[in-house]
N, C-alpha and C positions, 0 to 999 in steps of 0.2 A: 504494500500500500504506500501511497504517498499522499503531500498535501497539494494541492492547486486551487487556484484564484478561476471562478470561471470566468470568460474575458469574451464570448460569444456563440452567435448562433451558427449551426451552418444548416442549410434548409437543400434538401435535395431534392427534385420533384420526383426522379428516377433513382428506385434501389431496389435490392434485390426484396423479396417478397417477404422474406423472413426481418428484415426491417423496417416493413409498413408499420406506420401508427409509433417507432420509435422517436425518441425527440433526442436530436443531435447537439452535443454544447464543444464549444473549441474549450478548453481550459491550460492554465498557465501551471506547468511545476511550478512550486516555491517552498522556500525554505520555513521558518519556523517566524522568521524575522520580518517574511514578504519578499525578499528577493529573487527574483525569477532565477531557477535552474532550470538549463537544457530549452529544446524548444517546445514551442504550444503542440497540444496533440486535443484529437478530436474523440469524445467519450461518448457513450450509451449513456444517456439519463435515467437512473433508473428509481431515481427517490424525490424528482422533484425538485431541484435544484435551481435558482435563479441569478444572475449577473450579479457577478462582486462576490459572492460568497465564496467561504473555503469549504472545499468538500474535501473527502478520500477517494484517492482514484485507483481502482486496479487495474491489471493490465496482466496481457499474456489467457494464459488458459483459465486463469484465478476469474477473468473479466464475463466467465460464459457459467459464470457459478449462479446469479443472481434468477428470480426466477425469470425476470423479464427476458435474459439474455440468454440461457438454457439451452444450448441447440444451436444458437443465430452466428453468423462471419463476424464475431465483436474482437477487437483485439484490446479496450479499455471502457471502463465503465465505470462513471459515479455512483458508488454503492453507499456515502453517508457524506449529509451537511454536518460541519462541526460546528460544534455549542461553546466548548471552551476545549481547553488544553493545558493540562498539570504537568510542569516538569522539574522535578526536583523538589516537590511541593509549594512551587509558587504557578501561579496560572498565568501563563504565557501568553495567550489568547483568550479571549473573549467574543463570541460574535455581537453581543449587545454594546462593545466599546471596540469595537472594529469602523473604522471610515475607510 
């Protein structure tokens, strides 16, 4: 798993069948601070996710676990929005004091 910034839509009118009715988001790796790692990459939505938020993204075979994604060509998938983040027992993130 990692973290990412979602940063946009990508809207395809043509995909494969087993992709209808998915909702495509671009999202940004980043680190714990917001610093972009690596490049943007294109995920399965699969909880509901909206612009600017940090979600978990998986990727690889881990991405075809969800039930939405079960079966389908997915190579990455937003499987959870995060609420906060404890590390060391201080909370590093918050999504209520996130801008």
């Amino acid at each position: 798993m990692q973290f990412a910034r979602v940063v946009g839509n990508v809207v395809c009118t043509r995909k494969d069948d087993k992709l209808v009715g998915t909702k495509l988001l671009m999202v940004q790796p980043v680190s714990l601070e917001g610093e972009n790692k690596g490049n943007p990459l294109v995920a399965i939505d699969a909880v509901g996710a909206g612009a600017g938020e940090l979600v978990l993204v998986v990727s690889g075979s881990s991405a075809r676990q969800t039930k939405r994604t079960e079966g389908n060509p997915v190579d990455a998938t937003i499987m959870a929005i995060v609420d906060f983040v404890e590390k060391d027992g201080k909370i590093v993130f918050k999504k209520s004091a996130d801008k």
